[in-house]
C-alpha positions as CSV (number, residue, x, y, z in Angstrom):
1,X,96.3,95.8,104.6
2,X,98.8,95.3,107.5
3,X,102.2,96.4,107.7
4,X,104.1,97.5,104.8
5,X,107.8,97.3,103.8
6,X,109.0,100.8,102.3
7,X,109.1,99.0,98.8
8,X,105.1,98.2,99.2
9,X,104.2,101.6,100.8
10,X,106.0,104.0,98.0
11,X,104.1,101.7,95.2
12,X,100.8,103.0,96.9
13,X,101.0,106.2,97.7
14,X,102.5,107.6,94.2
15,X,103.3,105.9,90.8
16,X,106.3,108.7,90.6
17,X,109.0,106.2,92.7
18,X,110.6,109.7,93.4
19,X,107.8,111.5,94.8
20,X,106.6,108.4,97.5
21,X,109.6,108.5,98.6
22,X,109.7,112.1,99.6
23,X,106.1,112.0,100.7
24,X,107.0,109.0,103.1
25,X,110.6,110.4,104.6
26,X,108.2,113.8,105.5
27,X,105.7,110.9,106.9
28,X,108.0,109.2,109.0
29,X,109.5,111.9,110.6
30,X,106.1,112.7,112.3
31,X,105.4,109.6,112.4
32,X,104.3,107.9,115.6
33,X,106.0,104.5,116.8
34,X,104.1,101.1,117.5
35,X,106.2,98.7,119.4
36,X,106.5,95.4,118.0
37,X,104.9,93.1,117.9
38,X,101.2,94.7,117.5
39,X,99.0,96.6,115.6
40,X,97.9,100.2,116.3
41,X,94.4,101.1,117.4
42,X,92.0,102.2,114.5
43,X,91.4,105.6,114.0
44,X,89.0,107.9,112.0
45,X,91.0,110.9,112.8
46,X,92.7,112.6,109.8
47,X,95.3,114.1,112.6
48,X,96.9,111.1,113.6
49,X,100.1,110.7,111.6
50,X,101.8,108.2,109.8
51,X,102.3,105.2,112.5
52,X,105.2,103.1,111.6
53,X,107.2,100.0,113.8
54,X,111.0,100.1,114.1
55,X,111.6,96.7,114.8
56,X,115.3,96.4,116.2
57,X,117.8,93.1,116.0
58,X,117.5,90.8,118.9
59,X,119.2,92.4,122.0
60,X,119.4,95.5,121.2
61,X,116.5,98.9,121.7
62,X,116.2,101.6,119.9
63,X,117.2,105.1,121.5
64,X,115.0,108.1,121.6
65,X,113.7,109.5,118.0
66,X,115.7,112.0,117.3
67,X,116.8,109.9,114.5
68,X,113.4,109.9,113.2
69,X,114.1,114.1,112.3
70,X,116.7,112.9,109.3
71,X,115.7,109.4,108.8
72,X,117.9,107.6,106.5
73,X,116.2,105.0,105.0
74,X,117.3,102.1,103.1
75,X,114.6,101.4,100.4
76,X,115.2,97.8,99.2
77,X,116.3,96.1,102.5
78,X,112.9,98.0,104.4
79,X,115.6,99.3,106.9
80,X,116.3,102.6,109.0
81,X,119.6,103.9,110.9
82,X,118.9,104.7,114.2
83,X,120.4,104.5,117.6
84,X,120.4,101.3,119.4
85,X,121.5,100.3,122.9
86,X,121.7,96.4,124.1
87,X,119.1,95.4,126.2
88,X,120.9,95.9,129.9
89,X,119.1,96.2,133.6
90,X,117.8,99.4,134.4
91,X,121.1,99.8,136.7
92,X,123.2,99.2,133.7
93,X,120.7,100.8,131.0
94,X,123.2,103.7,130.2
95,X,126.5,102.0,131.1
96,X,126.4,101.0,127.2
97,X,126.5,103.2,124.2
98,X,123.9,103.6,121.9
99,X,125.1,103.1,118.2
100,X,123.7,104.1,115.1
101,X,122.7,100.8,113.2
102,X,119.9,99.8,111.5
103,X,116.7,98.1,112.4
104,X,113.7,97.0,110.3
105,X,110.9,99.5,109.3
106,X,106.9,99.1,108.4
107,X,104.4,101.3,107.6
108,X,101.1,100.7,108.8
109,X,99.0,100.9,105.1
110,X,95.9,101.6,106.4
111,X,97.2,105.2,107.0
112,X,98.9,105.5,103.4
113,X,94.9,105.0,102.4
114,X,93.5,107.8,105.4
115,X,96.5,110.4,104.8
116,X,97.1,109.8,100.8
117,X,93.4,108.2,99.3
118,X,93.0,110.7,97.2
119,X,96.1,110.1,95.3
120,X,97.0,106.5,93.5
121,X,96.1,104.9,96.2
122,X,92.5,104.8,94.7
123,X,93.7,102.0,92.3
124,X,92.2,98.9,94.5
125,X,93.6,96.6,92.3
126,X,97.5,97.6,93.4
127,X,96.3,98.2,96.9
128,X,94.9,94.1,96.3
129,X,98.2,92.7,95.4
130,X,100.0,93.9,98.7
131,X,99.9,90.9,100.8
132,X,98.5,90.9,104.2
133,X,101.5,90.5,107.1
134,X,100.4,88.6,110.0
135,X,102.4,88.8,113.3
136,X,103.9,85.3,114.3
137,X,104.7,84.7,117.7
138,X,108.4,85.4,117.3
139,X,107.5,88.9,116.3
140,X,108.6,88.7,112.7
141,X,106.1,89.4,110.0
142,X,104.0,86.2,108.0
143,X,102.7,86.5,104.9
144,X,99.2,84.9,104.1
145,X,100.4,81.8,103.0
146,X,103.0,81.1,105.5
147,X,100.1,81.8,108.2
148,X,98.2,79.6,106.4
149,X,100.7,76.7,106.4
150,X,100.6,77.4,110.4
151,X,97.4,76.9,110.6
152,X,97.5,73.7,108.0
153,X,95.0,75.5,105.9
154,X,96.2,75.2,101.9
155,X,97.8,78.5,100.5
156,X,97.4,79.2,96.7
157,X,99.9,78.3,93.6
């Protein structure tokens, strides 16, 4: 399943747009951060929260996570205010503000299926139609067919 966009992720865990929502802010603000690019070790334990990657625009890092105790999501764009600082030496490191701003979020799905199975998430057929995201080398996220076209292997029409 891969990472998920905040769109993909509410679809699976509850049918009641409403209620995902809820049930993933409570998520993500135990949730445990993966730096990108990379994919979190597997894990059979039911304690391990929600592990999701805050992946911030070019130059800058995010601050802390105190954000992550109010997130404030933005649903359609897959996006999440936090602070960022720009990159800087670790002389200069705190020279430069941190800002609030917004960075790109993913969930990792395999944990919507371990913390929320039980639920809707039980329809395979939705889980199914939730494409794969492969990690290119820029960091950004590939779908199947654009890793496919990298590859030169044919997608599907």
């Amino acid at each position: 399943m891969g990472w998920l966009r905040l769109s993909e992720a509410t679809v699976l865990i509850d049918q009641d747009g409403q209620k995902a929502r809820g049930r993933l802010e409570r998520a993500i603000r135990k949730a445990w951060l993966v730096g990108p690019p990379g994919l979190p070790q597997p894990t059979l334990d039911p304690n391990v929260p929600l592990r999701i990657q805050v992946t911030p625009p070019p130059g800058l890092r995010s601050e802390g996570r105190a954000w992550l105790d109010n997130p404030v999501l933005h649903w359609e764009t897959s996006e999440i205010e936090c602070l960022l600082r720009p990159w800087a030496p670790s002389s200069r490191a705190f020279s430069v503000p941190a800002t609030q701003s917004q960075a790109r979020i993913n969930v990792w799905g395999e944990d919507l299926v371990r913390l929320w199975g039980g639920d809707s998430l039980g329809s395979q057929e939705v889980a199914a139609s939730i494409p794969r995201c492969n990690l290119g080398e820029t960091g950004r996220q590939r779908t199947k067919e654009e890793a496919r076209a990298a590859k030169g292997q044919p997608g599907f029409h």
